[in-house]
Every structure is written in C-alpha cells, then in structure tokens.
N, C-alpha and C positions, 0 to 999 in steps of 0.2 A: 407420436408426440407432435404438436406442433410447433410452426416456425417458431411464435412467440415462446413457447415454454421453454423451449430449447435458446434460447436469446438469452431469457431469464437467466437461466441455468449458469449460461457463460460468464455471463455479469456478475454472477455473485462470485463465480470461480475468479475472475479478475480482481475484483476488489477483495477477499479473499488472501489472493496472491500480494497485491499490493499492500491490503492492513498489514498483514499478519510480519511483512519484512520490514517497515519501516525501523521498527524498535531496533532488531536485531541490525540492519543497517550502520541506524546509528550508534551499536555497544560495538561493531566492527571499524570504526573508526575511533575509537578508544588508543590514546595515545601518541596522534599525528598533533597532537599540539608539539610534543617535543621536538619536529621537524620543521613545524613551521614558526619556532622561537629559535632553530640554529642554524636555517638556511636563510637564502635572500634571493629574488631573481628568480630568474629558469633556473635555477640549481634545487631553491623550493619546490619549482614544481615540477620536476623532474625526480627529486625524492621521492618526494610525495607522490606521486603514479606510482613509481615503482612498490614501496612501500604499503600501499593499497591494493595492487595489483597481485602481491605474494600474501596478502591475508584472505587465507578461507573462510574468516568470520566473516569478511566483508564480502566475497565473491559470489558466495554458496546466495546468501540472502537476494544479492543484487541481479543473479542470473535468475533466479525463481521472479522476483519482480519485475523485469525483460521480459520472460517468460508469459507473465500475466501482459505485458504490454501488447504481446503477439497474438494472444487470444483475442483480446480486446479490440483489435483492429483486425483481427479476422471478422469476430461478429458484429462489427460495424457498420460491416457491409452488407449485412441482413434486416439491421435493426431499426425500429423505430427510434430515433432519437431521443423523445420525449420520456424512453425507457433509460436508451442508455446511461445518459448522462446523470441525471440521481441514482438509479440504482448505483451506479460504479463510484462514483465520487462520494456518495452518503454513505454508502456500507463499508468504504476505504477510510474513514473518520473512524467509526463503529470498530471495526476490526483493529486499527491503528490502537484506539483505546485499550482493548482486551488486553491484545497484545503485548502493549506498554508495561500495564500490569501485571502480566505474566511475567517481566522480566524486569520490574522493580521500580517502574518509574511511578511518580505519584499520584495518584488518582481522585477526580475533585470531589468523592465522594456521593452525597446524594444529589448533588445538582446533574454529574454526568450520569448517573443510572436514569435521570429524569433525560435529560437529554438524547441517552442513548435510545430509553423509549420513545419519544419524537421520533427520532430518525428513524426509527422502526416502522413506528405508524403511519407514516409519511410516503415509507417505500411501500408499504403495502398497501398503501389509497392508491400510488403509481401503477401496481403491477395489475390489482382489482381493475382500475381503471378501465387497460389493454386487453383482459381474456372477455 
C-alpha cells in the first residue's frame, strides 16, 4: 500500500474519531449548568473538573477524540499537507453532522445533505488530486 493511501486512511480515521465524538461530548456535559449557576471562583472551576472528570459520558468520548488527536499528528509527519488538512477538518464537519443526528440534534435538512455532498466532492478532487 502506499505512503499516500495509508495517510489517507489515517485522515479519515481522525476525523472519524473527531466527528463521530463531538455530539456525544457535548450530551456529556449535560447538566454542568447547575454548577456553574451555584458556584463562583475557583470553587466553579474546581467543581466543575471534578465533576467532568467522574462522568463516563464525557471521558469515554473525549479520550477517543485525544486519541484521534495522536493519530493525526503521528501522520503528520508523513503527510502531505495539502492532504491533511481538508481531508481532517472537512470530514470532521461531515461526521460531526451524522453524528449529531444520530443523537438528536437538529438537522438542516436538504441544504446539509447538499452540503454534506460538497464536502464530499471536494475531499475527493483532494485525494484524486495526490494518487
């Protein structure tokens, strides 16, 4: 397999990693309003860490996103730039969206399925480009 393909590969697996945990990121922060309407100070945000810190909705998601961070600057170090950065950043919007929807957020309907194909078509004139 080649360098490039195997770049590719990683890219998608980052953004991937990245879309797919925004949503749930932010349904694991569900509920820190009540800390941050009954503390004040460093005692806020001292709560609030802790309280972050003991939720699995929030960890599980944020350690896979880290995770994707580590990949992503592994293959950084191999890649052509011009690759990395839309493929990672375009299909982290794309995935962010799915995602969202998977888990109840509102969807713009046919403008983002137009959109999402853009971005599609966009990353594949990128990836066409580089083989």
């Amino acid at each position: 397999m080649s360098e490039v393909i195997k770049n590719i590969i990683g890219f998608i697996l980052v953004a991937s990693c990245w879309g797919f945990t925004n949503p749930f990121i932010k349904l694991g922060t569900k509920g820190i309003e009540e800390i941050e309407q009954k503390y004040t100070g460093w005692k806020r945000t001292y709560k609030r860490t802790i309280w972050l810190l003991t939720r699995w909705q929030y960890i599980v998601p944020l350690a896979i996103n880290l995770g994707g961070s580590l990949v992503y600057y592994y293959t950084l170090g191999n890649a052509d730039l011009s690759l990395a950065v839309p493929i990672s950043n375009s299909l982290t919007f794309a995935f962010t969206t799915i995602a969202g929807k998977f888990v109840g957020e509102p969807f713009g309907g046919t403008k983002s399925f137009l959109a999402l194909g853009l971005v599609m078509a966009g990353v594949t004139l990128c990836v066409l480009s580089k083989l």
